[in-house]
N, C-alpha and C positions, 0 to 999 in steps of 0.2 A: 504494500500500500504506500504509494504518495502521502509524503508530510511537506503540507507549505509551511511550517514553523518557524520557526529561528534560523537561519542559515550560518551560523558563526561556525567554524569550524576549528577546532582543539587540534593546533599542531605542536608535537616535540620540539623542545627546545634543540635548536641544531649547536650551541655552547656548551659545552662540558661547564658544569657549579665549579666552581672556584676550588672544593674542597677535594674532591678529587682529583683537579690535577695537582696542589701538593703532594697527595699519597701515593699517585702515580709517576710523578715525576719522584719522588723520591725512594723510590723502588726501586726505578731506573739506574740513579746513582746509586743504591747498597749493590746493586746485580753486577755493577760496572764494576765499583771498587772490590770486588769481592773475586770479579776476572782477571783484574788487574794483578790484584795482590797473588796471586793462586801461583803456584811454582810450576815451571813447567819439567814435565819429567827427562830425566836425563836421554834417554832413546831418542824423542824428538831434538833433544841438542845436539844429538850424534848423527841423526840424520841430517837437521839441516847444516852441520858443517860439513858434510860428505856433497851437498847441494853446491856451497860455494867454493 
């Protein structure tokens, strides 16, 4: 059935809340510094020195 009612129409907010992207972006850097920090095992240093 046809409604001539109100025609406003309820769109998602296409911005991410503010608070989310702190948590998300700060994620990002624990995930970052946590790849950073991480040792790499000696076989790949043996490999890549046979590379160059």
């Amino acid at each position: 059935m046809l409604s001539l009612g109100n025609k406003t129409k309820k769109t998602p907010s296409t911005s991410p809340q503010k608070g989310g992207e702190k948590d998300a972006g700060s994620a990002l850097r624990q995930a970052y510094q946590k790849t950073v920090d991480e040792k790499i095992p000696d076989e790949m240093l043996d490999l890549l020195s046979k590379l160059g």
